[in-house]
Structures are given as structure tokens and as C-alpha cells.
N, C-alpha and C positions, 0 to 999 in steps of 0.2 A: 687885476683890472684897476685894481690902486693906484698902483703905480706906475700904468702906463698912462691915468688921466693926469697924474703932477707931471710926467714929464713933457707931455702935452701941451700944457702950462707957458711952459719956458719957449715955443715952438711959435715961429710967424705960421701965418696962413696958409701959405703954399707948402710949405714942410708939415706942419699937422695934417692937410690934406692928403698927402702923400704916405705919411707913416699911416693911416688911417688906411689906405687902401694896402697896401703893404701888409697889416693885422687881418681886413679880412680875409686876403687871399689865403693867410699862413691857416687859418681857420677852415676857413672851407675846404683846404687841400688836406689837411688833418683829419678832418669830419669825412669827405671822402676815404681814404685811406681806413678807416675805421670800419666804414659801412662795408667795403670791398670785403675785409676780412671776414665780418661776422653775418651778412646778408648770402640770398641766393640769386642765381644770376634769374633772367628775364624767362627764360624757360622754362627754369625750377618752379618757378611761381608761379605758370601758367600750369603747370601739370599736375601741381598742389591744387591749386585751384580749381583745376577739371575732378578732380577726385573729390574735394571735401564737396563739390555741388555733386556729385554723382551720390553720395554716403549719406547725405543732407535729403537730397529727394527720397530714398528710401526708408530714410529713415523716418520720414514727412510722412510717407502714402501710408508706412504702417500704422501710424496715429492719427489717419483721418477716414472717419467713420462714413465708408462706402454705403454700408451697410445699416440705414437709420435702425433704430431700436426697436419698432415696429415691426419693419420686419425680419428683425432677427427674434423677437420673442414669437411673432407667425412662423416660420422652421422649426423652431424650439415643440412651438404645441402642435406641430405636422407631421413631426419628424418621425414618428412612427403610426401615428395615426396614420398618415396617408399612403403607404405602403398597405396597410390593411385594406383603405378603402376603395385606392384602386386597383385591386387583384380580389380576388372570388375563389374560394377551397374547393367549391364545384358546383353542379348546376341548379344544386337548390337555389342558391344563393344571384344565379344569374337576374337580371332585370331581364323583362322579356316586353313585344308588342303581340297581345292575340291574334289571331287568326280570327277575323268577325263572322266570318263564314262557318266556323265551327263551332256547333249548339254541345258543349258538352262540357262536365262538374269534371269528369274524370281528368285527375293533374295529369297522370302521366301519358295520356292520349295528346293534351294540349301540349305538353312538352316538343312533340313532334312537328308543329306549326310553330313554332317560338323564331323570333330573329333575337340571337343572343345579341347583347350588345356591349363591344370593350369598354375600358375605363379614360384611350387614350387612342387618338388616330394621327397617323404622319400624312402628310399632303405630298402625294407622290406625283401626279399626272399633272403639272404646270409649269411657269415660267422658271430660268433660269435666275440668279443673284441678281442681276443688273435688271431684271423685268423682260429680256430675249424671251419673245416666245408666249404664249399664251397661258395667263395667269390665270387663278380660281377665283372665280367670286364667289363673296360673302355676302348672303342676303340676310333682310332685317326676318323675313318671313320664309319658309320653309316653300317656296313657289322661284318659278324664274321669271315671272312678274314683279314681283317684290323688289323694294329699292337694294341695290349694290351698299355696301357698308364699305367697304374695303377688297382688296386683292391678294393671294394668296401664295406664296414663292414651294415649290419643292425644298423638301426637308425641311418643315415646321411642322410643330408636332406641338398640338392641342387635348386637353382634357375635355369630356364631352358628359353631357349631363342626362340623354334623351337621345332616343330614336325614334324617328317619325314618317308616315307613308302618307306621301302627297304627291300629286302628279304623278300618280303610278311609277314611281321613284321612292327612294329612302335618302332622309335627308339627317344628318348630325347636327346637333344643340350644342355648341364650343361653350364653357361657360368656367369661368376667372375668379376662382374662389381663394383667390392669394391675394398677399397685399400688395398694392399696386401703387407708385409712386405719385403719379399724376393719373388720379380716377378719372376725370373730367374730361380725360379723350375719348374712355371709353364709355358707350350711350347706346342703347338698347340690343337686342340680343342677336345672337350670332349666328346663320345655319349654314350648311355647305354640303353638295349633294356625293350622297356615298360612291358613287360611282369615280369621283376623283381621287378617292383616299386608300390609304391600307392600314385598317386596322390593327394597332400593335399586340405582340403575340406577348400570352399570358409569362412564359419561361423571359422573355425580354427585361417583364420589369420585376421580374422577383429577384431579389440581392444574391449573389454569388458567392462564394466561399473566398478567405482571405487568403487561402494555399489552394495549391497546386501541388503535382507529385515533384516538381521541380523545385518547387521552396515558394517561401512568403514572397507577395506582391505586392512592388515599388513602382512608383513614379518620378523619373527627372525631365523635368523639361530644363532645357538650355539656350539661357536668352541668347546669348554670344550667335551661335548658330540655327537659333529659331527654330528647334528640334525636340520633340518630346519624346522618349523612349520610356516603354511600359517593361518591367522586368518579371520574370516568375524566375524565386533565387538568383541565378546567374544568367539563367537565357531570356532573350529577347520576345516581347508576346506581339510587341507594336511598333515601328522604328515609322515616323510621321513629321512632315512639316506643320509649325504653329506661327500664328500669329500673335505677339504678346505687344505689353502694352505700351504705347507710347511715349516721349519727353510728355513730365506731367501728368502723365496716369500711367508711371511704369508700373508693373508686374513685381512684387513684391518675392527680394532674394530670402530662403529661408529653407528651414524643413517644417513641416506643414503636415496637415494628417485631413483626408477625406471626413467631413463630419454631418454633411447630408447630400442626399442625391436625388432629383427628383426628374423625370423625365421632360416636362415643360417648364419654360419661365416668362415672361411678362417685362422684357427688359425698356427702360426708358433714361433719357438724358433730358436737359441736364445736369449733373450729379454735382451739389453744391461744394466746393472743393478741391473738385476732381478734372471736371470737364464741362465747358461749355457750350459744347454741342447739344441741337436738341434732335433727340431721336426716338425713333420708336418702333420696338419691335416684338411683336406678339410672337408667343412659339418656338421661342428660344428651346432648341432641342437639349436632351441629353445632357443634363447639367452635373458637375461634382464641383461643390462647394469647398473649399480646403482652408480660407480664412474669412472668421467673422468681420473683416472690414469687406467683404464682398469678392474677392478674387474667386471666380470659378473655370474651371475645366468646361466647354461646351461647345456644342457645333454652331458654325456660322454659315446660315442660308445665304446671309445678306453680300457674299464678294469672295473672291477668288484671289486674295493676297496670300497664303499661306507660302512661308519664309520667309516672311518681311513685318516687320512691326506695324502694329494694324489695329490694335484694341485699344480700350480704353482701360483696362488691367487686368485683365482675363486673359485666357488663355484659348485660340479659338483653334478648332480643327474643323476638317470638312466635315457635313453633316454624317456623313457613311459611316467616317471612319471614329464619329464620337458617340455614332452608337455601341458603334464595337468595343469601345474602350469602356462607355458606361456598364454594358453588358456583362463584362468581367471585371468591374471593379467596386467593391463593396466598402463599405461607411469602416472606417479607420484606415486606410489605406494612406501607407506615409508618400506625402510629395513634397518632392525635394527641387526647387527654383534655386540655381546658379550662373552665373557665368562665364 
């Protein structure tokens, strides 16, 4: 550069001006030539760069905490407490309503008038995902007088605290002893008359064995294909459509192990984070938790996308078909998310 400014120097106007454009061309065409060699073309870069966002978001959703601390230390101190609490080794143990009509000390006479009552009921006789069809209500008070709270979809599945005879009817006490994200939607108490429901059977929620005569029990769901397949050893127990999680709240790729399962949950948005939607959905059925940032296995009352990406990073299946899977699938169970 030295000494192309003394020569410079010696140069009229119009000739400086010209060697001048002359230098930068020689430069830029050099500079190109360079870049050609050691860059990648326009494609390259775009397919890099669909990749590192794709590796970046997962690697994102694994580091942000779905799952506030709260309620992951409520699972923690549930997690086997509530397997105890809600199942019964037998009738001692059952909660019962008297028979008023019956004047008698003798327990085992009164055993015979008892309405035993489960620890968990599914809402079977109501509207369809979208609200087709004629939904359950939820009264504040155990009458059909009583103000409506809310509406009720098939396949939601509630914990129940109490059973109670009014209006020559039996009515269930739904009642939310879990940690709940935004308490302040929920506001006094819940009943729903039995005649709508079916009471979950005791073999349902008791934990299943981790074998089979076939071999040990796996889980793969497969984003690509939107398909979750249940293994015993080599054979097939479940082959199902899912819905997993969306751009921005994907579905975390991994192996992963079952580490609680609870039959109801209390799902709500929006999850700071994660997702800006706000929603709200009581009765989240049939749940397997598989990572403490929140990703669960569980059924969805609320829509009929299954095979198409649909969550918010969970994994959803039909209500039917996630009790079946809960049914036979017990706490350590490896699940394996690829694509």
C-alpha cells in the first residue's frame, strides 16, 4: 500500500482516478475468489441453519423449566403416598355413606347398605372435544338447582373426595389436592351427579409389573411420524397416533424413563417460556411423566388431531387408548423420543 500511494503521487487526476478504480476491482475480484473457495454456497447455509435452530430448540426446551419447583417437589412427596391413598387393600378400609334407615352397632350388618365410594371417576355420558353434544355440568352445590361452575367433556377423569345423597340421586365431591399453576380460576367446590360417570376400577390404578412373559417394557414415540409404539421385549403391546409438541414447545428428543404416573392432572397455560396460550384444562387423564421439565404421556379429551403436531410438549393420545397404555405401564419405564 506504500507504494502504490508514492506512485500515486506522480499521477494527474484523471489517471489516479482510474488506477484507483483499477485497485479496487483487482481487490474485490480477489476477495471474491477467496470467499468462493473457502465459503458454502446459499443452500449449504440455509440447511445449516435449519439444523442448528432445530438442535438449539431442543436443546432450549431441555433447560427450561416446564415444570416450576413446586410442583415438582408436590410429585416428589405424592409419588407414592398417592398410590396408597387412592386404592384400598379392602373393605375395611372403604369410606362408606350409611343407610339412615338402618338402626344398627352391628358393622357387619351395616356393611351391607354401604355405597362404597372409588378414589377416582371418568366422565363418560357427555359432550364430544369440540363441546358436540351435550356436556356435564358442574354444580357449586350437590342439587340441579345450584349454580353451574363449569362443563364437563368425556374422558376426563377426576379425584373425588365424598359421596353424597341428594335429590334422591348420588352426587361426587371432585376435589384438587395437587399443585395448581393459576389457583385463582379455581373458586369453590365441585359436584357432578353419579349417574353421568364410571367409577375407575381398583386393578386400573394399581402399578403393573415392568415384564411381561415377552421381555421388559419400552416406549418409542416417533416425532417424524407422530406415532408412539408400546413394546413387550420385541412384540408390539400398542401401535397409536400422537400428537406431540409444537415449533416452541417441541417434544424433547431423548431416552427418558417413566418417574411418576398419576391418573388425573390440572393442566393450565400460559407456561412462562414455553407457551403463550392461555388454557385450561381440569382432568387431564391418565398421565406418565417421563421428564422433570414437564413432558408427559397423556390423554387428550380436548381435540381429535392425533398424527399431527398438536401439544404444547407432551405427548397426547386418545383418552381410550391412554388409559390402556397407563394401565400397563409402570414407574421406570424407559421412553425413548426420536425422529
Amino acid at each position: 500500500m506504500i507504494g502504490f500511494s508514492r506512485i500515486m503521487m506522480y499521477m494527474n487526476i484523471a489517471t489516479r482516478t482510474k488506477a484507483l478504480l483499477l485497485f479496487v476491482s483487482i481487490v474485490a475480484i480477489f476477495s471474491l475468489l477467496i470467499l468462493q473457495k473457502h465459503s458454502l454456497s446459499f443452500s449449504d447455509i440455509a440447511i445449516l441453519e435449519n439444523q442448528e435452530t432445530f438442535e438449539d430448540l431442543h436443546r432450549e426446551v431441555a433447560r427450561k423449566n416446564i415444570m416450576p419447583n413446586e410442583m415438582l417437589a408436590d410429585i416428589q412427596q405424592r409419588k407414592f403416598a398417592e398410590l396408597k391413598s387412592q386404592t384400598f387393600q379392602s373393605s375395611e378400609q372403604l369410606p362408606f355413606i350409611e343407610d339412615k334407615s338402618l338402626h344398627t352397632n352391628n358393622k357387619e350388618e351395616l356393611k351391607k347398605t354401604v355405597l362404597f365410594m372409588p378414589s377416582h371417576i371418568k366422565i363418560a355420558d357427555a359432550c364430544g372435544p369440540y363441546f358436540e353434544g351435550e356436556c356435564l355440568n358442574v354444580r357449586r352445590q350437590p342439587s340441579t338447582k345450584s349454580d353451574i361452575v363449569t362443563q364437563l367433556r368425556s374422558g376426563q377423569v377426576f379425584k373425588v373426595s365424598e359421596i353424597i345423597e341428594s335429590e334422591e340421586r348420588l352426587w361426587y365431591k371432585i376435589m384438587f389436592d395437587e399443585w395448581i399453576r393459576y389457583p385463582e380460576r379455581l373458586k369453590g367446590d365441585w359436584y357432578v351427579a353419579a349417574d353421568f360417570v364410571h367409577p375407575i376400577e381398583l386393578n386400573l390404578l394399581t402399578e403393573p409389573s415392568a415384564t411381561t412373559s415377552a421381555g421388559v417394557k419400552r416406549i418409542v414415540v416417533d416425532l417424524s411420524d407422530q406415532k408412539l409404539t408400546a413394546y413387550e421385549g420385541e412384540k408390539v403391546f400398542m401401535e397409536e397416533d400422537v400428537s406431540t409438541g409444537t415449533i416452541g414447545a417441541v417434544t424433547p428428543r431423548g431416552t427418558f424413563a417413566v418417574f411418576y404416573r398419576t391418573p388425573s392432572r390440572y393442566m393450565q397455560g400460559p407456561i412462562p417460556g414455553i407457551t403463550d396460550d392461555a388454557y385450561d384444562l381440569p382432568g387431564v387423564p391418565w398421565n406418565l411423566y417421563f421428564t422433570e421439565q414437564g413432558a408427559v404421556i397423556h390423554g387428550a379429551y380436548w381435540h381429535n388431531n392425533f398424527g399431527n403436531n398438536w401439544s404444547h410438549g407432551c405427548v397426547n393420545l386418545p383418552p381410550e387408548k391412554a388409559q390402556k397404555l397407563f394401565a400397563w405401564t409402570p414407574v421406570g419405564t424407559e421412553v425413548t423420543v426420536q425422529d
